[in-house]
Each structure stands twice: as C-alpha cells, then as structure tokens.
N, C-alpha and C positions, 0 to 999 in steps of 0.2 A: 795793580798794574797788570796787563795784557801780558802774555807773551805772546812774541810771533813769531814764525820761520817763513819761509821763503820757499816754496815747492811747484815747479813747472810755472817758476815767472810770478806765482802770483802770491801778495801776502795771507798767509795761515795763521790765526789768533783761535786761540781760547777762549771761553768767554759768552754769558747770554747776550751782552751788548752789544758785541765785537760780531754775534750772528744774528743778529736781530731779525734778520729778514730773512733767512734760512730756516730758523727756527721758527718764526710766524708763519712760514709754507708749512711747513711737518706738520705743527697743529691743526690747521686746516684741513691736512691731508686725513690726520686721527681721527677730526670730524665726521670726516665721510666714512671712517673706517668704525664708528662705532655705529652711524646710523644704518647702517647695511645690517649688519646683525642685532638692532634695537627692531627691525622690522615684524620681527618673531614673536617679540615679549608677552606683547599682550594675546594675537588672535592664532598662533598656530596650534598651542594644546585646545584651542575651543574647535579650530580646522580640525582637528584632529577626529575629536568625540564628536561633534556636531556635524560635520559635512564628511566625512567618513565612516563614521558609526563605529568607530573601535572603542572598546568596550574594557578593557585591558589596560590601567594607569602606565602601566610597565609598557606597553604598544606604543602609548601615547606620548610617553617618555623616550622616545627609540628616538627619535632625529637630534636631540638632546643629545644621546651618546654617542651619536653617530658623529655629532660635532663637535663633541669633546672631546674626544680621541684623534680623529683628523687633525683636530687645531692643536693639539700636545705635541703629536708627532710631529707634524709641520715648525712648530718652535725651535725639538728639537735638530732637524734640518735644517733649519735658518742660520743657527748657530757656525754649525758647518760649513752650509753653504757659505757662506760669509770670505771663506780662502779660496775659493774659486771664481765666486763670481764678485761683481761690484752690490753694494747696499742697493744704489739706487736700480739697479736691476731687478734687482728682488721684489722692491715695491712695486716694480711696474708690472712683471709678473704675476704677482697677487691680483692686482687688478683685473688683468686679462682674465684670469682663471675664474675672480669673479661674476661676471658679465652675466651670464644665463641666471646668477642667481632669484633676481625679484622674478624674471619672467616665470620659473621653473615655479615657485611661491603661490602665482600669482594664478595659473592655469594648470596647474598639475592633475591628470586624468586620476592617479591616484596615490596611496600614502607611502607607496615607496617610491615615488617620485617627489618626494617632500624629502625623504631621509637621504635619496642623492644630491639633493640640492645643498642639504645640509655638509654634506661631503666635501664639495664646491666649499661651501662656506665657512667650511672650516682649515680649507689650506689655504684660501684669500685672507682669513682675519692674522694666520697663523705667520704668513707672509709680511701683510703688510702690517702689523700693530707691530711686527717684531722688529723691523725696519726704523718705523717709526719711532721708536724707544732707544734701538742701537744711536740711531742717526744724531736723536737729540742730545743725548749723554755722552757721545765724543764731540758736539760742539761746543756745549759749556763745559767740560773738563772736570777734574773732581770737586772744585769748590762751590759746585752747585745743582749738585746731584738731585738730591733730594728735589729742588723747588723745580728744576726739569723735567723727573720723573712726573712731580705730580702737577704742570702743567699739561703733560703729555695723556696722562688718564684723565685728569679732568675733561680736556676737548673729548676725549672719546667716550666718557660713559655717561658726560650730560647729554651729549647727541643719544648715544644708546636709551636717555631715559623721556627726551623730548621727542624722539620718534616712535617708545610705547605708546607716551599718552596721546598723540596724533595719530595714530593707530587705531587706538580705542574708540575717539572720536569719529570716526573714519569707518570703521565698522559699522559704527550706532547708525551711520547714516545712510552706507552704503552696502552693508551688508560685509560678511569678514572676505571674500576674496569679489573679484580682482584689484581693486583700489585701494586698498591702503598698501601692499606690497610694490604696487610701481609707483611710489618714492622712491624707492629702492635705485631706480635709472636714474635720478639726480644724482645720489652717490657715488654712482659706477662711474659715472660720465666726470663727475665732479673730479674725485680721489686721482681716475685714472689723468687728467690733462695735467694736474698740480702736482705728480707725480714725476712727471714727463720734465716739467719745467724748474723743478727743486736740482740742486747741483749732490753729486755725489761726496760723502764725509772723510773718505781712506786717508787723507793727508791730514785731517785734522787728530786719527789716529794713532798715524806716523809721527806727531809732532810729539801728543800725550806720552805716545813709548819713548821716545828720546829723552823726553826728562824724566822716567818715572825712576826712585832710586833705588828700584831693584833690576838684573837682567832681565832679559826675555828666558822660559824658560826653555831649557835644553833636550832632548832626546823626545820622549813619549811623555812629558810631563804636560804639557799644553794641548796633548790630543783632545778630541772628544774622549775617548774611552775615558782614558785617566780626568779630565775635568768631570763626566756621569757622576763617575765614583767619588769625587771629592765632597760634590755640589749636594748630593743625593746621600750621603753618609759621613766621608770621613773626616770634611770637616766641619766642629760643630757647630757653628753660627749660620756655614748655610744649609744645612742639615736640618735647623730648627726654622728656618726662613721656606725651605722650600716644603715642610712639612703642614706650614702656614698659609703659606699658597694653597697648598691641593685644600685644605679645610675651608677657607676664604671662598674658594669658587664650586666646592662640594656643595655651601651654603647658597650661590647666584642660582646652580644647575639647578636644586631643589626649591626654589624659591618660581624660580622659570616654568617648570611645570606644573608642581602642587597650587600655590596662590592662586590664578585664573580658577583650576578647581573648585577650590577649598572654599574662595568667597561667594562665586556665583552659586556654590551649594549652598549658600546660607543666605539668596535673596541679592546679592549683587548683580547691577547691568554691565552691560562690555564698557560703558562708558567708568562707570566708579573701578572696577579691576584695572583699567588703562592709567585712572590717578594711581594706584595705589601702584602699579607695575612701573609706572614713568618715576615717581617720588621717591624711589630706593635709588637707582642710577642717576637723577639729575645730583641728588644729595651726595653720593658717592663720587659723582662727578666734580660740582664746582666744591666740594669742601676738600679737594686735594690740591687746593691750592693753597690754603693755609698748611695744611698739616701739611705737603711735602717741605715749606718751609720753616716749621716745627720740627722736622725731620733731622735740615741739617744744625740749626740750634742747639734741640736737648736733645738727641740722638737718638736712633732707629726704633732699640729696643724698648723705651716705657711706651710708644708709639702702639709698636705690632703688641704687644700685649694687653695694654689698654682696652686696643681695640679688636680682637677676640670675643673682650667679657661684654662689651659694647651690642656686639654681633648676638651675644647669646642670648641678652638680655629684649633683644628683638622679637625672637622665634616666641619666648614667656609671653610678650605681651599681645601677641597673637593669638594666640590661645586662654589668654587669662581675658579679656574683651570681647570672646567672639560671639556675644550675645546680640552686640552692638557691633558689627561686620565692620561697617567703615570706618571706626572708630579703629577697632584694631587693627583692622588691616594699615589704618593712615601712620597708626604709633609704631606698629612694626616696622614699617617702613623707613619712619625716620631714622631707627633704634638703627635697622641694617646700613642705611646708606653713613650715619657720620660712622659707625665700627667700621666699614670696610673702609672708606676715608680716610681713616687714620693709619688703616693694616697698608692699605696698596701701596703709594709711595717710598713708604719706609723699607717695605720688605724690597723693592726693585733697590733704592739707594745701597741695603745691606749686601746685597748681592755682589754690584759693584762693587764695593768698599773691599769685598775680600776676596776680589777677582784682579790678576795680573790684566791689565789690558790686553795682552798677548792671547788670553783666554778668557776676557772679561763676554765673549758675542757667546762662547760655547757655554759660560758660566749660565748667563743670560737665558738662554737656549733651554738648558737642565732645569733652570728653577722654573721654566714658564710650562716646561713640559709637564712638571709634577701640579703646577698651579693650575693648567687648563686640564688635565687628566681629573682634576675634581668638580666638571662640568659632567663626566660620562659617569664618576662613581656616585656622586649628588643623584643624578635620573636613574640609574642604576639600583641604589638603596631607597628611592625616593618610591618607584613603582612596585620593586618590592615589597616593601613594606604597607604602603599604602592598597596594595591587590589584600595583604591578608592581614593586615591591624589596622587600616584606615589612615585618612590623611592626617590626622591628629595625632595618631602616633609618631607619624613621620616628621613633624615639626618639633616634637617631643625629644625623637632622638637626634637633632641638628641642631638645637641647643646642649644637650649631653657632648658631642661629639667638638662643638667650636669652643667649649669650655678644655674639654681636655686639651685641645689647643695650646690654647692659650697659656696651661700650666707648664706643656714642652717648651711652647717659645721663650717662656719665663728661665727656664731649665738650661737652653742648651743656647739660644742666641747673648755672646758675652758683651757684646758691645764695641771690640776691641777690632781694629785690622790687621789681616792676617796676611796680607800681601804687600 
C-alpha cells in the first residue's frame, strides 16, 4: 500500500510505481550523465602519451586527479547545497557547468587544457549523478532502496561503458580527437532539456520525514560537520561502507589510466582496449539491477563484501593471462564489472539505511566524497608506482589493496540500522 499526503494541491506518494514517470526521467537523465564522462575511458590516456607526448604515467594520470578530487568535493557540496537550493536546481546547474566540456576534449591546444576540462567535469558528474541518486531514493522511499539505487547506476555506467566502446571504435576510424568527444554535445544537450522538464522531489522528502519513527535531529547533529564525522569514522557501518567506496573507485581511477597502457603495450589496437574499457562499466552497469534488488532481499553486507573479493580476483586475472592480452584483459574485465555490481548499490542502500532523512543528502554527500576521492588516489598511486616499478606492479598492488577492503567491510559494516 502507497502512502500519500497532499502538498501544494497535489498528491505526494511513495513508491517506484506511484513515480514511474519521474523516475523513468532521472534515469534517462543518469544516461547522459554517465556518457559524458565514459567519453574519456578509452582515448584520453592515449591523447595524452600520443598527441601530447608526455612521457610521465603520473602526467598522464593528472586529469584523472584532477577529476577525482573536483567530483569528491562537489558531492561533498551537494550534500549541502541540498538546504539552500532546490535538487532539481542542482541538476540543472551541473549541466550548465558541463557544456564546454566535449568541446574543450575535443580541440584542446594543450594538456592542461584537458585537465581543466576535467575540472569542468568533475563538478557536472559531482552535481548531477548526486541529484540523480538523491532525487531517486526519495521517490521510492526506504522499501526499495536498493533496486533504485541500482537502477540509478546501471543507466549511468552502462552509458559510461557503451560510450568507451563507441569511442574506441571511433578513434580506429577517425583518429582519437575530434570525433569521438563531440558525442559528448548529445549528452550535454540531452541531460540538460530532461533536466529542465523532471519535476523537483522536496515534498516527497517532507512526506518520508513525517512518518519516519525517529525525530529530526536537533542542534548540530544533522550538520554537515557532525554528519563528515559520523559517515567518515564514527559510525561503524558507514565507516566501513565509505571506506569501500574510496577502494571501489581507487580500483575505476587505476583501471582508467593503466589498462589503455598496459594492453596496447602488450600488442593491443584502440579498437580491442575500447572492448575491454566498455565491458568493465556496461557489466558494472546492467548487473545492478539484479544485485541492487539482491540488495534489498539478502541485505547489503554479504553484497559489498563478496564483491571486494570479486574485484580482486579481476586485477589476478589480468596479469595471470597477459601472455594472451585479450583474453585477460576480457576476463578482467568481467571479474571487475560483476564485483563492482555487486559493491555499488549496496554500498549507496547502506548509507541510507543509516542515515536520518534529515541528513540522509549530507550522509550521501560524505560517502560519495570518500568514494570519488578514490578516483584521484587510484591515478595518484597508479602513476606512481607505475613511473618506478611498472604497470604490473600497479595492478599487483590494487588487488592487495581491494582485498584488504574487503576484510574491513567484513569487519566493521554490521548490517543492522542505525537510524
């Protein structure tokens, strides 16, 4: 059974059913919000060494950080923003901000004019994927968290995985710039109009807090400050959820710049890196639609841990195969795309689960800051390591590092709700 309330005239329900048509915009919207940043996957580390000549894995890795850090901070802002401004503001904002990004891609004089673009695109993805997420998880309410969530990432990271491989293709043919980045203006154009015309969620908010059976909380408990610190340490479930995040996308950010590397050194064309770059995010993508309704089923936790060991078991077969490139590169990819499949949704449901509504956007906010912060430390540790032990090393230590993961989430996510 729905419930409803009644807010400025019009009926407010809970519910996927009850928003079916609000809900089918957002995903749409996610669409375009992942294919804007799948533009990347495959040709900007080859833009990088090839049409730039930098020479430096760690150089080549810089837009990576530069967009990892933008789009963490920006989450955490979102969060925020969220008491000032309306959601659907936010998304449309994102948008705007986006605009210059494929052209900037697509004709950049030079390489730091790629790493401001990436700037650009990481308070558009920061903006709008956050919107996107908030918006859908207060219109179906808590009892359907999960299968929302991972509606919500699936549109976004099979686009992120169907615009590598179109990318790839795209290069082979036409060389890596200017055409395969202006897709990019479908997305902008696209995101931004279905943006415009999606109705704003605050009452479906308002509805959720009224029945929830705890108060709102009081004084400085619902701040940002005080949620940082809750979400980020003190308390354990999301403590080991958001810990899971930064490791999850430590493994995307390192996969994003090493892979293109790593294969086309071992006899790969832009066309096979484009499969092997598109088949990790399509996979990632449509397989969260089972597993976020797995999610709410058998619950979060055998989920996000599972799929850690999943992940790790990826980066092994990478390197255990790399005699036969495509072969590994195809198995790793699977290996990555169902572990993170199984991690993403659950870890977003966990979040909520033990977030007051009141502070579920800040909660939200925190964990995505610590989760997209492992975009800039992945390219960070990735070019490191890879400048003085090689790219094998670096694959080496990203299975080391999604393993111990996996044993904290084990550790410290209990299962239980805390709010």
């Amino acid at each position: 059974m729905s419930t409803a309330a009644r807010v400025d005239a019009r009926p407010v329900q809970l519910g996927l059913r009850e928003n079916w048509l609000q809900f089918t915009l957002l995903v749409i919207v996610n669409v375009c919000v992942g294919g804007l940043v799948g533009l990347e996957r495959t040709t900007v580390p080859l833009i990088g060494a090839d049409v730039f000549g930098l020479t430096s894995d760690l150089a080549v890795f810089s837009f990576i950080i530069a967009f990892g850090v933008t789009k963490a901070f920006t989450n955490l802002a979102a969060g925020a923003l969220t008491a000032r401004f309306r959601r659907k503001q936010l998304l449309v904002a994102g948008w705007l901000i986006g605009v210059p990004v494929p052209f900037a891609l697509a004709w950049a004089p030079s390489w730091g004019w790629i790493v401001a673009a990436n700037v650009l695109l990481g308070i558009n993805q920061g903006l709008t994927w956050s919107m996107t997420v908030n918006m859908k998880i207060d219109l179906v309410g808590p009892a359907r968290r999960g299968l929302a969530t991972g509606l919500n990432e699936a549109a976004g990271y099979t686009a992120v995985g169907v615009t590598a491989l179109l990318t790839g293709y795209l290069a082979t043919a036409y060389g890596l710039r200017p055409v395969p980045e202006l897709i990019g203006v479908i997305f902008v154009a696209g995101g931004f109009a279905l943006s415009v015309i999606v109705r704003d969620t605050g009452a479906h908010v308002a509805l959720e807090m009224s029945q929830h059976p705890k108060p709102p909380p009081s004084g400085q408990e619902g701040t940002l400050r005080a949620t940082f610190v809750r979400t980020s340490w003190r308390d354990r479930s999301l403590r080991g959820a958001s810990q899971a995040g930064l490791v999850n996308n430590l493994n995307d950010g390192l996969t994003w710049g090493v892979f293109p590397l790593l294969f086309t050194d071992h006899g790969l064309g832009i066309a096979a890196v484009g499969v092997i770059k598109g088949l990790y995010p399509i996979l990632w993508g449509i397989g969260q639609i089972p597993t976020g309704h797995l999610a709410d089923k058998l619950g979060r936790k055998p989920l996000i841990v599972t799929g850690m060991f999943v992940q790790a078991a990826g980066f092994v077969l990478a390197l255990a195969l790399l005699d036969r490139p495509l072969l590994a590169g195809v198995l790793s990819a699977v290996a990555l795309g169902i572990g993170t499949a199984m991690v993403y949704p659950a870890l977003i449901a966990a979040v909520s689960d033990n977030a007051h509504p009141a502070w579920r956007a800040n909660a939200l906010g925190t964990y995505r800051f610590w989760r997209d912060i492992g975009y800039a430390v992945g390219a960070l540790v990735a070019g490191i390591l890879a400048d003085t032990l090689g790219l094998n090393a670096t694959v080496v230590a990203a299975a080391a590092l999604t393993s111990g993961s996996g044993l904290l989430a084990a550790r410290w996510i209990t299962g239980r709700r805390s709010s």
